[in-house]
N, C-alpha and C positions, 0 to 999 in steps of 0.2 A: 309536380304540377297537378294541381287536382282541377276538375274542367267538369261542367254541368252544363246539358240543353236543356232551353227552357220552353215550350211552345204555347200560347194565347191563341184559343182559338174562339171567333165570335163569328157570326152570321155574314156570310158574305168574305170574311178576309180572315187569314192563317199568318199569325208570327210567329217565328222564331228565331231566340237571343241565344249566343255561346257565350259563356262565362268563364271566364279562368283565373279562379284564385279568387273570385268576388269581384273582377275586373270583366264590365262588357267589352266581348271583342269582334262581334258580330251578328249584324241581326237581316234577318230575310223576313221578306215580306209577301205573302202570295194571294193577289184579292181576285174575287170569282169575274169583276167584269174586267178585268185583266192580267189575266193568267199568263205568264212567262211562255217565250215559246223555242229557246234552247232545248233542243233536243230531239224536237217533234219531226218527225219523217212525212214526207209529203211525197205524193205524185203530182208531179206539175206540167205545166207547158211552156215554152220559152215563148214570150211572145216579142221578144227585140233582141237582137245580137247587134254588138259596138263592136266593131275591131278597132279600130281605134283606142278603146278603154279596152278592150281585150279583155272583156266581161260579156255575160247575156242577163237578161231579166226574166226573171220566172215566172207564172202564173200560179199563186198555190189557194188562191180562194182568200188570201186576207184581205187587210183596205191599201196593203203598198206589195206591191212585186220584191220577189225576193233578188239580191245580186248576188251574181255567182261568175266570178274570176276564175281565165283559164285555170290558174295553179290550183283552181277545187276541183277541177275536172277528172274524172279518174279515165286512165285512161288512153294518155296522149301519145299518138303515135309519132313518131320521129322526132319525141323530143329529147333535150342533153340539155345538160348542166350550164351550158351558154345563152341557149335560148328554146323560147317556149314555140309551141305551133301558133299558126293564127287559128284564134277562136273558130272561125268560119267552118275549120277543117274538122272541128268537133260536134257543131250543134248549130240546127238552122231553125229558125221560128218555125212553129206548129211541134219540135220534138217534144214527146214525150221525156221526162227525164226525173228520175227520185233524189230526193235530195234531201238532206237535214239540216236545221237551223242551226248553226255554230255559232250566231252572234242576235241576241233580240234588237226587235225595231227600234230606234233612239231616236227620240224626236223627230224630223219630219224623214229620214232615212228607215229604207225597208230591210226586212233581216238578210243577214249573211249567211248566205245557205253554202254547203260543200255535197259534192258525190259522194262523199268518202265517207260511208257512213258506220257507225259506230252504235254498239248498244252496251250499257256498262249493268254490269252487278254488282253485289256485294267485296267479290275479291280479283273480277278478271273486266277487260271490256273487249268486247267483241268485234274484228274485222270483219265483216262477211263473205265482203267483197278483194282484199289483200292478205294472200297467203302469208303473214307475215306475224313472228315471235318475239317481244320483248317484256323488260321489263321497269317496272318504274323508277324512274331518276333519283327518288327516293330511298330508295333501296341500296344501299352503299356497302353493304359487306359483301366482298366477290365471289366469295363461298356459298352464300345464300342465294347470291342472282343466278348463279349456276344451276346450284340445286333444283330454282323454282320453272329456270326455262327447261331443263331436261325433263321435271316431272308433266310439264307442260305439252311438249312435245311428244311423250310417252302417251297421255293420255287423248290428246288431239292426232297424230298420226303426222310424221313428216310429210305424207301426201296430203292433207287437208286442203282442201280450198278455204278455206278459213285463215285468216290469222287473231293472234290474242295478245293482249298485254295483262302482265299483271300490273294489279294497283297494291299501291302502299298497306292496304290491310290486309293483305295474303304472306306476309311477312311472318316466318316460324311458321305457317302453317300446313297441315298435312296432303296427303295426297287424295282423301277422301271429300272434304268439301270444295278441293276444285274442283273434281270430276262429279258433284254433283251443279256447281255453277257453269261447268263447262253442260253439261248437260241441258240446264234451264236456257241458259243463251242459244243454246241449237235451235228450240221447241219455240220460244221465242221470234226468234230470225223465221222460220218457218210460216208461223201466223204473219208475219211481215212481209215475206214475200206473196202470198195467199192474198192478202187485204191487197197489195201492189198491183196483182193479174187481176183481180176481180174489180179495182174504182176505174172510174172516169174521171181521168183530169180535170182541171184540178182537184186534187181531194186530201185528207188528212190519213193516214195509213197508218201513223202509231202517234201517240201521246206519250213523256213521258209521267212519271209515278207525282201523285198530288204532294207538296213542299214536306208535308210530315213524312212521309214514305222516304222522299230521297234523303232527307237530313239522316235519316237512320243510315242507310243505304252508303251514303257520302262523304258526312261529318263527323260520325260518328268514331271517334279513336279507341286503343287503351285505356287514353289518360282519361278518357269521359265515363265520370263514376255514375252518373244517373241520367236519366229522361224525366223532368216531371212535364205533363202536360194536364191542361185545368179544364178537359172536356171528356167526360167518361165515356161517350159514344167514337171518339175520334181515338181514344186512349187504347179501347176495346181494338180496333180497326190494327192500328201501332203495336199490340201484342201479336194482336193473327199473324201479320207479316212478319215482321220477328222473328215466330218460333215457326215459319215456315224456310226463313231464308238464311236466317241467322240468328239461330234458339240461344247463343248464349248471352245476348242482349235483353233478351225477355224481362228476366227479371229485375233489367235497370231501370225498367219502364216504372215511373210513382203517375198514380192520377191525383194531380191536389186538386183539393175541395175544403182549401183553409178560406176564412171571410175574405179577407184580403186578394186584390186582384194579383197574380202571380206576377206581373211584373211590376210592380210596387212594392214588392214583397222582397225584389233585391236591386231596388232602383233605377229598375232599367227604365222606362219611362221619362226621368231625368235626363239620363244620358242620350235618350234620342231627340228632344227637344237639344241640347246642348251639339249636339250632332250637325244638326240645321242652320246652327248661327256662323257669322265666318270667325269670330274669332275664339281661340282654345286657350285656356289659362292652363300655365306650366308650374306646379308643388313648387319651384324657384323663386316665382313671380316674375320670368318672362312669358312672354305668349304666341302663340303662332296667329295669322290671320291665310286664310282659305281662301281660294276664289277660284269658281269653278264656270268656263267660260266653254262654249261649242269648240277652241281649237284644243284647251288643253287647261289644266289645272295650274295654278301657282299657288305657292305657300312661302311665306315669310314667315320666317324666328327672328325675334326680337327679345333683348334685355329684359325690355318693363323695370319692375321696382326691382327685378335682383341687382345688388353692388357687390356680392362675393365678400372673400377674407380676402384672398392676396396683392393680386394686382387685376388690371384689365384683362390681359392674354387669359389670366384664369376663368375670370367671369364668362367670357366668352366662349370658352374651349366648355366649361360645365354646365350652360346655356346647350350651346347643340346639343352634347352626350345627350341630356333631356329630350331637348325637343326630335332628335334623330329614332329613339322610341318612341314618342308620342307620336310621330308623322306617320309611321308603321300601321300605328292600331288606328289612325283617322281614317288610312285608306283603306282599310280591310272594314273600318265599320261605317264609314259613309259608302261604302263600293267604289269608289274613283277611279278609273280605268285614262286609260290612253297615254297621251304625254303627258308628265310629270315634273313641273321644275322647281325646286328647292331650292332657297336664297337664305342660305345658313349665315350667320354671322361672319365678316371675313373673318381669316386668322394667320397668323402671322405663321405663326412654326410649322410645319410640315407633318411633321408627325401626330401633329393635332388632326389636322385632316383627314389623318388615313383614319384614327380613330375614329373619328367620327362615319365615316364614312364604312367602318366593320361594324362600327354599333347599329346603322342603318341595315345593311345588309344581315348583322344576326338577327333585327327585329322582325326583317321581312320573312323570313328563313319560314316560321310560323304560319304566314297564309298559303292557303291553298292555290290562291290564284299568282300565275306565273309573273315577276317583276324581274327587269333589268337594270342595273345601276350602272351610269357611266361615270367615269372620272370626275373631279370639278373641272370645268371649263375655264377660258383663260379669264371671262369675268366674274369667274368664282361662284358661279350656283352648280348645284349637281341636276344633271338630265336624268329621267327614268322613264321608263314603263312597266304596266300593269295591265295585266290582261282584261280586259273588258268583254261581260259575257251578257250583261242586262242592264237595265236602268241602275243608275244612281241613289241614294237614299234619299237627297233633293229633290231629283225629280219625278220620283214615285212620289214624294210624301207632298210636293211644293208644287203649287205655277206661278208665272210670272207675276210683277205686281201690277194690276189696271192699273196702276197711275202714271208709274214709271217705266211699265211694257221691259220690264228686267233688266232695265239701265242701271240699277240700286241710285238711283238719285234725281230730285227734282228739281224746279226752278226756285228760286229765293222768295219768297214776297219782296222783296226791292225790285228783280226781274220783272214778276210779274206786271208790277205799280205800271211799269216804262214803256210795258208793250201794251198798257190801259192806256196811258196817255199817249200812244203812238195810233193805237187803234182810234180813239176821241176825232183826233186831227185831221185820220182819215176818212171818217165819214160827215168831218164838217162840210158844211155847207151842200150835202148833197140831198136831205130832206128835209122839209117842214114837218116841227114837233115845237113842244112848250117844254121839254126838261130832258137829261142824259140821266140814264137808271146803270149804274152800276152793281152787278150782281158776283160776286168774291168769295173767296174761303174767309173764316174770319180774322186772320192774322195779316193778309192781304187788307181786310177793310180797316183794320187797327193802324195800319202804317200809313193809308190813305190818312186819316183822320189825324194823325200828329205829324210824324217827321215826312213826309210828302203832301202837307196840305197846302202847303204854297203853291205845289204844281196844279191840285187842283183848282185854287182861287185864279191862276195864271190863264185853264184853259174857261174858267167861266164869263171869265172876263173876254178872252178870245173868241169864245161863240156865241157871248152875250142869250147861255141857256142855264138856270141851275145846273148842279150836280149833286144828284141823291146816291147815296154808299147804303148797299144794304148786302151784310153777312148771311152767306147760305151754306146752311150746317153742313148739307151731303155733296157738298163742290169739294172736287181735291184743291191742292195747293196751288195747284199751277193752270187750275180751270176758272177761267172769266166770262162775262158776257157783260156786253154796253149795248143796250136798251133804248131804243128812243121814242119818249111815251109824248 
């Protein structure tokens, strides 16, 4: 699998596309008046405790308080595996307390902050606070996981107050660029705790690295032959780090300065307008349709024009296989987080299912971000989740529509006609005027004028006042006004 980052960077906002195989599979977005705030370390104040929610609310200086649920608490005294302390026993309004964003703001919801704070590198991420050694889930040969916690623990000290994890890219690797990351995260944690003693609540105590830096940092695999980015100044910046942290990326780094904007250049632009719409056309000719709502996402698979060779159970069962990868790469590249429900084609045979359903599972295998798959339910769609760490690619890229306030749908021009003539009847007879002034969208005033102009001849004669229709360009569909001149 050959795999290319792409990064666009323009005044004010930084993207970057993962490409695999000429296939967009994901793109991040990072704009300066609204920068991501996963990761950021804060000195805060609680300024409410719930026991009841068995949550406190932080104070860390942004425009909504952060929440932090006992189980982020580090810390808990007398607690087991049955039950948690009450909050109360932890943390009372005016504490001071450090914390990090685990989850950005989401719509009118403040971020998710933890105690449990973490600083990650290139190939380890750092506990500061739990003496504690593992290593990544990723990591599946026993012989390696071994090797890499002992050299880990060799070089960190079984007494450490520290614990570590390794990450997925310290895999085959030696014992000398951990003990120089194990080193940086020390140096690092230090200025952290420094900035910590020294602010005043609330304050900001670490930032993490600007979206180019972590993709390197992050996303960057094996299978990733190149980095181009189409900004020589930001490019320059993306080599220094590099060959300071991880020299042998350096030279995957390409600055393009072809005419062509870089993402044009392998159509991703396309693909993020296509991204945005709810429905997805499947190489089959079925299609999926998207809908992404505040409790949770749904997606339907649908036939369309595919009719297959064999019979139906076939069309059906090679409908999913499709769309069960497609649904994969939708929610890694729109971002789609939280609950998940899939409404796959029914299907009769059993073993269709499970397929389906491994084909789902090896496609997810691929993202970074953690998903869980349950079985089909007894009404036949599959439940999932997906971890959710920031904004949506909708709702970064989208707001709601003025017209229809995110309903996706308006009133009819026949609707609107009735509630003309309903409004009409209500203000008869309550003022002296010479004429009723109808003011409409123009497809509202078309329908007045042919197939409901009997109801208007009906109320002219009822209130014995003309009725003047007059079309206004900048009215939505379902906006009117009656007029009495």
């Amino acid at each position: 699998m050959s795999e290319e980052l792409l990064i666009n960077v323009s005044s004010g906002e930084v993207r970057a596309a993962v490409v695999q195989n000429g296939v967009l599979q994901e793109v991040l977005i990072e704009r300066a008046s609204r920068r991501g705030l996963t990761g950021n370390i804060y000195k805060g104040r609680v300024v409410r405790v719930l026991p009841g929610m068995q949550a406190a609310f932080v104070e860390m200086g942004l425009a909504r308080t952060g929440f932090l649920h006992v189980s982020d608490v580090l810390g808990k005294p007398g607690a087991t595996s049955a039950s948690e302390p009450n909050i109360r026993e932890l943390l009372r309004e005016g504490d001071s307390v450090l914390v990090q964003v685990v989850k950005d703001q989401l719509g009118t919801k403040g971020a998710r902050v933890t105690t449990y704070i973490t600083l990650p590198s290139r190939l380890l991420v750092l506990l500061p606070l739990e003496p504690v050694f593992g290593v990544s889930g990723r990591i599946e040969d026993e012989e390696e996981r071994n090797r890499l916690k002992q050299l880990l623990v060799g070089l960190a000290g079984e007494s450490s107050a520290c614990g570590y994890i390794v990450r997925t890219a310290a895999e085959r690797v030696g014992a000398e660029p951990l003990a120089a990351d194990v080193a940086f995260l020390n140096r690092l944690w230090g200025v952290v705790e420094q900035q910590a003693r020294n602010a005043t609540a609330p304050a900001l105590v670490y930032q993490d690295l600007p979206l180019a830096m972590r993709l390197l940092r992050d996303l960057v695999r094996p299978e990733t032959q190149r980095i181009r980015i189409d900004n020589e100044a930001t490019g320059e910046e993306l080599r220094k780090f590099a060959a300071s942290v991880m020299p042998e990326l350096e030279e995957r780094i390409e600055i393009y300065s072809g005419p062509r904007p870089i993402f044009d250049l392998y159509g991703v632009e396309d693909e993020i307008q296509k991204a945005l719409a709810r429905k997805v056309e499947l190489k089959s000719g079925g299609y999926l349709v998207i809908d992404q709502t505040e409790a949770l996402t749904s997606i339907d698979v649908n036939t369309g024009g595919f009719v297959g060779h064999r019979n139906l159970e076939d069309t059906i069962f090679r409908t999913n296989l499709e769309a069960a990868v497609a649904i994969a790469r939708q929610l890694r590249l729109r971002n789609l987080g939280g609950i998940i429900i899939i409404d796959f084609i029914d299907m009769e045979e059993v073993t269709h299912r499970s397929q389906v359903l491994e084909a789902l599972n090896g496609a997810l295998a691929g993202d970074h971000a953690r998903a869980q798959v349950a079985e089909v339910s007894a009404l036949g769609l599959v439940q999932m989740t997906r971890k959710r760490t920031r904004e949506s690619l909708e709702h970064l890229l989208c707001k709601p529509c003025p017209t229809c306030e995110g309903r996706g749908h308006v009133k009819t021009p026949e609707t609107v006609c009735y509630e003309i003539f309903r409004e009409i009847r209500r203000q008869h007879g309550q003022f002296t005027f010479k004429e009723w002034v109808i003011l409409a969208h123009q497809e509202v005033i078309e329908l007045l004028l042919d197939e409901e102009s009997s109801g208007i001849a009906e109320l002219e004669e009822l209130t014995g006042k003309p009725i003047r229709l007059q079309a206004e360009g900048m009215y939505a569909q379902d906006q009117f006004d009656v007029v009495l001149v």
